[in-house]
N, C-alpha and C positions, 0 to 999 in steps of 0.2 A: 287407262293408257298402258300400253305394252312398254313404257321405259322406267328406269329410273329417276329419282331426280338428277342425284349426282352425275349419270351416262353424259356423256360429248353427245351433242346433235352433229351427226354425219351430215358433211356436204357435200354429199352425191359424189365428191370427188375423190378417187381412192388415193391417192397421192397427195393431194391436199390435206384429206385426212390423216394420212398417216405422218405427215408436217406437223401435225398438233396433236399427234396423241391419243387419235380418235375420232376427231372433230371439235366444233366450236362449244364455249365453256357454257350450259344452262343459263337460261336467264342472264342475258347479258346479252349486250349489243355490238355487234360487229361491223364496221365499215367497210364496202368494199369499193375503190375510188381505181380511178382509169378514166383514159381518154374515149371516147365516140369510139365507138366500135371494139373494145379491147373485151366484151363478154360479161360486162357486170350484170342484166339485166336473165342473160340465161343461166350465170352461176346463181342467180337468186332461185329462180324456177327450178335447177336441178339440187338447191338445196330443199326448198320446197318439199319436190316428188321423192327425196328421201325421207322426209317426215313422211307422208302419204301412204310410203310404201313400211314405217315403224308405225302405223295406226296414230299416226297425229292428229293430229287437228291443224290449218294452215291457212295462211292469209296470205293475198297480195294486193300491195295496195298500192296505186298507180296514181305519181299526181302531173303523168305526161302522155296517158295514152287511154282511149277510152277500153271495155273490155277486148268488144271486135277487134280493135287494133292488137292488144297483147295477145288474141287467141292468135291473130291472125300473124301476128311474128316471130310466133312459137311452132306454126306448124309444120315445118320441116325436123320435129326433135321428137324422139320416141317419149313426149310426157303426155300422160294424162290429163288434159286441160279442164276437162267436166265428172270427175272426182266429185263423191259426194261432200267429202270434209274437205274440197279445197275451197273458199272463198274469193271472191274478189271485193275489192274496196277501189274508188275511184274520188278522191279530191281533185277540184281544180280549182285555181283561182279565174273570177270574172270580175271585171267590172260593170260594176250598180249600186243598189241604194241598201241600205238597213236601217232599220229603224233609229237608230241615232246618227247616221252621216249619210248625207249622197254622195255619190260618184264615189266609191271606194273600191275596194275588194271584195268579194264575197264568194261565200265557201258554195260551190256545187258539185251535186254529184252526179252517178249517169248509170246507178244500179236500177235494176228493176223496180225494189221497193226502195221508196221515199222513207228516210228514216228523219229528215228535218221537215216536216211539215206543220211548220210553227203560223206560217201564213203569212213573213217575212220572210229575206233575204238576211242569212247568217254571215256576219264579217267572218272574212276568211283570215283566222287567227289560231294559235297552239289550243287552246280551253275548246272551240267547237269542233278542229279534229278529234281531240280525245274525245266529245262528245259524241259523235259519229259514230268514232271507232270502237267506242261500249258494246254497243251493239252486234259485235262479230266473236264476244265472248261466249266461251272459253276460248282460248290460243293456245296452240301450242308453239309453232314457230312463225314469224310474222316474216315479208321483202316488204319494205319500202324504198322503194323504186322511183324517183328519187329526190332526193334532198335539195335539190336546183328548181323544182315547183313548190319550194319554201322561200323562196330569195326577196319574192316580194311583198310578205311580212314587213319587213324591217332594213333596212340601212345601217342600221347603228350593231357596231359586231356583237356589243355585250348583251344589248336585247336578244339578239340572234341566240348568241352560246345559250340563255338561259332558255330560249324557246326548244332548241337542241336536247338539253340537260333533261327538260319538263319531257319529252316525249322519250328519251330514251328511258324514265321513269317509269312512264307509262305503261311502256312496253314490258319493261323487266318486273317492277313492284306490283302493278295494278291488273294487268295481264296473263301475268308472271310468263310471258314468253319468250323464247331464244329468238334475235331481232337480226336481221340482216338489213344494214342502209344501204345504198348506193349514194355514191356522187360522182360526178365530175371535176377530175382532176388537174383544175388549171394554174401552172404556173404564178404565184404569187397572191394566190386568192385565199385571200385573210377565214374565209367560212370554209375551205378546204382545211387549213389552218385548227380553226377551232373543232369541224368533226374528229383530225383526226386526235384529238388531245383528249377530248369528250370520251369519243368510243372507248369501250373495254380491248375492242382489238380492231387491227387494220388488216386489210388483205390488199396487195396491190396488183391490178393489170398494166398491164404496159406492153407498145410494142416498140422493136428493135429490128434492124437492119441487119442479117446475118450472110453474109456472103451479097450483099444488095437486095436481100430478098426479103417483105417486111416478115416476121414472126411476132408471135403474140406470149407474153411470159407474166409469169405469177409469183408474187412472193410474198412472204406473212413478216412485213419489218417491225408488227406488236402485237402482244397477246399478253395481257396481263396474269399473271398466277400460271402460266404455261411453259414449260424447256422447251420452246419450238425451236425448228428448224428454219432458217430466214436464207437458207438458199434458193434462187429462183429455180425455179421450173418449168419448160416451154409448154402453153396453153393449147389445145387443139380441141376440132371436134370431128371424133371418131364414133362411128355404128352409132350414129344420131347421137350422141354424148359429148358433154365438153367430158377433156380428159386432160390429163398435166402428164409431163412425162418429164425426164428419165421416173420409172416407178422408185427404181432406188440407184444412189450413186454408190454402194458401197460393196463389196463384193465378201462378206464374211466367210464364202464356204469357196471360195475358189482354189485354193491350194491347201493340202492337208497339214497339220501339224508339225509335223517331222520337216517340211521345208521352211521352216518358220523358226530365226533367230528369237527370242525377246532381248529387248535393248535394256532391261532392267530401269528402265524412264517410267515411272509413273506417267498414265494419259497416252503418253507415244505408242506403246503397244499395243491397248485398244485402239488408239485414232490408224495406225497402220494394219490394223487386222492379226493382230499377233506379233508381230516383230519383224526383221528382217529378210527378204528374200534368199536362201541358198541357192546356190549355185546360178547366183546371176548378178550384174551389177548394180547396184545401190547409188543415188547422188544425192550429197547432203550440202544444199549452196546457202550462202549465206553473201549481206552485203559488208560494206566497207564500216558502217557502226557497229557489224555483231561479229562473233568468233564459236567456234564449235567447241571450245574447249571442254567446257560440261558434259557434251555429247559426248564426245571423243571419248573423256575419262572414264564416264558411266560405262560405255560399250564394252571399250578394253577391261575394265574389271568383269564384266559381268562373263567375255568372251573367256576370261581366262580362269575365272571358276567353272566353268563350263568345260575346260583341258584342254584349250584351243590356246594358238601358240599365234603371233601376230608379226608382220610384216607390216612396217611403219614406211612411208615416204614423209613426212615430216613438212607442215608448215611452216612457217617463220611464226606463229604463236605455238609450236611444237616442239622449239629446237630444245636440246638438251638441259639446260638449264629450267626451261620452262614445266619441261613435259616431267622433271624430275621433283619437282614442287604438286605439280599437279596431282602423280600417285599415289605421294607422301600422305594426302589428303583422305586418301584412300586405306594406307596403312600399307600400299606396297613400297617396291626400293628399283629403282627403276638397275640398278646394279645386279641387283640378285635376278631380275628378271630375264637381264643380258646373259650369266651365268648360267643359267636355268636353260637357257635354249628357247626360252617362252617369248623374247623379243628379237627381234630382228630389223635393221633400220639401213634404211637407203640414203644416203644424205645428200640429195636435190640440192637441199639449200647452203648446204658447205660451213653447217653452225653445231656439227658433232664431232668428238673426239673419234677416230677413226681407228685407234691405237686396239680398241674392242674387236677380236674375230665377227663379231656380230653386228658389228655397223661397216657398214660397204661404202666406198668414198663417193664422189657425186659420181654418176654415170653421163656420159658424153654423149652417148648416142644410144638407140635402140638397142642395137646387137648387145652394147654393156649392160643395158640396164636389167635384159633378156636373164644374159647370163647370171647376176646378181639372183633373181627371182630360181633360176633354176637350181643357184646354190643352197638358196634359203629350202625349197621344197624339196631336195635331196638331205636335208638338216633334221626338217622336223620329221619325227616319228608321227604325226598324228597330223589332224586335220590342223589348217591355219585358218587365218583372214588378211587382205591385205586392206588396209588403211593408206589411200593415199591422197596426199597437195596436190590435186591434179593441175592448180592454178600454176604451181612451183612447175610441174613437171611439161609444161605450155614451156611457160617461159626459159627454163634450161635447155630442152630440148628441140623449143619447136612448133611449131602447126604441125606439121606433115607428121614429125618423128613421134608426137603426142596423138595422135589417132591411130599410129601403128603400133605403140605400146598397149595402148588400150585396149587393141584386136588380139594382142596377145596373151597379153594377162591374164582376160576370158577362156581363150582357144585352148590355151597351152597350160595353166598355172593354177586353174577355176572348176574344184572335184563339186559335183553335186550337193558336198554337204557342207561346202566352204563359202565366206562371203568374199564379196570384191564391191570394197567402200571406200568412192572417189567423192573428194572436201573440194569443193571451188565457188571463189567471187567469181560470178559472169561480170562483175563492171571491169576486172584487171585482166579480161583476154579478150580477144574481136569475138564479134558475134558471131562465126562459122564457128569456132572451137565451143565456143558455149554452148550453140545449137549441136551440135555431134555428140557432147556426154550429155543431155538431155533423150536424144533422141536414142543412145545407143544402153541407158539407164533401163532396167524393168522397173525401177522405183524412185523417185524424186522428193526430198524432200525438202523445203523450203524453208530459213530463217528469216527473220527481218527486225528490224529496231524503225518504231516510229520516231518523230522527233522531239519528244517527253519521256525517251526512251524507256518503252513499253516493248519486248519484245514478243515475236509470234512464230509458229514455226505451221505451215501448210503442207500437207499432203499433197504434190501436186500430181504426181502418177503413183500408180502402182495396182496389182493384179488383186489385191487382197485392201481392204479398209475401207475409211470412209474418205475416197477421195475428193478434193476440192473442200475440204474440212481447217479452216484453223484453229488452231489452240492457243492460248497464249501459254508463254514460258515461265516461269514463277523458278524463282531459285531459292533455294532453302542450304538451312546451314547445316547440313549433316546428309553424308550420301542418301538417296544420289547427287543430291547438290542441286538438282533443279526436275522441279513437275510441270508438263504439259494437260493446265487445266483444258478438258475439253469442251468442245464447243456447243452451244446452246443445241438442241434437241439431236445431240449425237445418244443419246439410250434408248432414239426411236426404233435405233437400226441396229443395236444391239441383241443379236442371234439368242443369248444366252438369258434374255428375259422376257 
């Protein structure tokens, strides 16, 4: 054979594949479950014809369709049906007689050559499929096609799993082939239940309703000993191929280095593609259980070793008191910082000593807050960032006056090599304001706290990373103060390996 042992068996799906790695793990058996019509039957065949096409050896074994029938609902697909190394196998169950019971089940086949010709009717039970299926040795990768013309075996679930158990032995130990099941995935069905706990891994079909229109989608929610990626992917078939698409969600080479802050966040910088977008705006939202403080601090430190000088709008989890404990953390002095020219603070929320040339009192309206911003950029000698409460700067100002600042901030205040990073809970403003710095963000990113408070932080836009990716937040006692571990098979999409 032209493979290795240890190689992934490709499944014909280049997207699929690249979800785990390669493909599916050698020797092991894989489930692939979905309702009627969702593709299990042709992802088997086109994992199949990729074997065929690595010089394998391959089987399928059908216990719901005789062969005419699988050639014949295969021929609309650029696969090779009559392949010298492909096999077919056909179990059914009938009822009749066997030499120890009448009226039973019993195993039939509907190949060519008769490989039971005992001169009895074989109970259709696990021990005489594997006896059957001796005969198609060596394997390399095997479909069984599906595991719903095994139901009438058995009634009793734990007969069932161990019937399960025995044939997926079979397939892997005695075979030694890389196994693809089918079944049918029906809500509350205890042998749904037990394949997928059995299998070494699961592949799901599924369809969904996208604009009323049905779609068909795939997703890998286990794969034992694998980093996979468990985001769905929309299933289609293209140039007679199933295909899965987006190929990738993640945009590693979109914008070159030099527009790219690092956040100094462990996890964050990979999971956004490098860091920060320059010269454009950034949204970092979060809900009513989490706060940005970690972020925020990490940034600002990292912005200001970096000789970038910062414009603050100020949370109520920012106000002076707080935000002066926060850097202390850090080993800076939120005083000398003021001193230095290196801060600059807007006070929205009317909770800073004002008495500082360097903190501006609340702004009232637009035209003040304008002018503030224009005094700060006439201040600093070098490049800035603004940091703003945009939830703060809603409610001080406004709907209307908060989407004119916004427009401004960019337009007028926003150099190429500068950032502009707005903080907001979308639950404490209406949904137009929250849909506008969404909408008018190049980058979104996402916090949340479950209710075991577990937090996450999601990429929800952005022109660079792996978007639609979460991480969870992990805080540690020593800068930066908190790691975004990343998410299961994000190093598939990692450029740099």
């Amino acid at each position: 054979m032209q493979r290795t042992p240890t190689e992934p068996a490709s499944t014909g799906v280049e997207v699929l594949d690249g979800m785990l790695g390669g493909g599916l793990p050698r020797n092991r058996a894989t489930l692939v479950t979905g309702g009627p019509g969702t593709g299990k039957s042709t992802l088997g065949m086109q994992f199949l014809q990729a074997g065929l096409a690595a010089g394998e050896q391959c089987l399928y074994v059908s216990t719901e369709q005789t062969i005419e029938e699988l050639k014949a609902a295969f021929s609309g697909f650029d696969f090779d049906l009559d392949h010298d190394r492909l096999d077919y196998a056909t179990i059914h169950a009938r009822r009749g007689e066997t030499i120890e019971e009448n009226d039973t089940y019993t195993l039939q086949t509907q190949e060519e050559n008769e490989w039971l010709n005992r001169g009895f009717d074989a109970p259709f039970t696990g021990s005489y499929i594997e006896d059957h299926l001796r005969n198609y040795r060596p394997c390399d990768r095997v479909v069984f096609d599906s595991t719903s013309g095994l139901a009438v075996i058995t009634e009793d679930i734990e007969r069932y799993r161990r019937l399960v158990f025995d044939l997926i032995r079979f397939f892997s130990d005695e075979m030694e082939a890389t196994t693809m099941f089918t079944a049918e995935d029906y809500p509350g069905d205890r042998r749904g239940d037990v394949l997928q706990f059995t299998a070494h891994g699961v592949i799901k079909l599924e369809t969904d309703a996208i604009e009323d229109n049905p779609r068909r989608f795939l997703s890998v929610p286990k794969m034992r000993g694998v980093d996979h990626d468990r985001r769905r992917v929309e299933l289609t078939v293209r140039n007679d191929r199933l295909t899965a698409s987006p190929r990738q969600r993640n945009h590693l080479t979109t914008l070159p280095d030099r527009r790219l802050v690092p956040t100094g966040i462990d996890g964050l910088d990979q999971l956004a593609g490098g860091g920060l977008v320059r010269g454009a705006g950034s949204l970092l939202t979060h809900d009513s259980r989490t706060t940005l403080n970690e972020l925020v601090g990490t940034l600002m430190e990292t912005v200001i070793d970096a000789g970038l000088s910062i414009a603050l709008v100020p949370t109520l989890d920012l106000q002076q008191r707080r935000l002066d404990r926060l850097l202390d953390r850090f080993d800076r002095s939120l005083s000398t910082l003021l001193d230095d020219d290196r801060l600059f603070v807007i006070d929205q929320i009317d909770g800073w000593d004002t008495d500082h040339p360097n903190v501006y009192p609340q702004a009232a309206s637009v035209e003040a807050a304008s002018e503030q911003f224009a005094a700060i950029d006439n201040r600093c000698d070098g490049d800035w960032i603004t940091i703003e409460g945009a939830t703060a700067v809603a409610h001080t100002l406004g709907s209307e006056d908060a989407r004119s600042l916004r427009y401004a901030e960019e337009l007028r205040f926003l150099d190429e090599s500068e950032l502009l990073i707005h903080l907001l809970n979308p639950e404490l403003v209406c949904d137009e304001v929250a849909a506008f710095y969404r909408d008018s963000a190049e980058q979104i990113i996402e916090t949340t706290q479950n209710s075991e408070g577990v937090r996450y932080l999601t990429l929800r836009k952005s022109p660079t990373g792996n978007v639609g990716s979460t991480g969870l937040l992990n805080p540690l006692d020593e800068p930066p103060y908190v790691r975004v571990e990343m998410p299961a098979g994000s190093h598939l999409y990692d450029s740099s390996e």
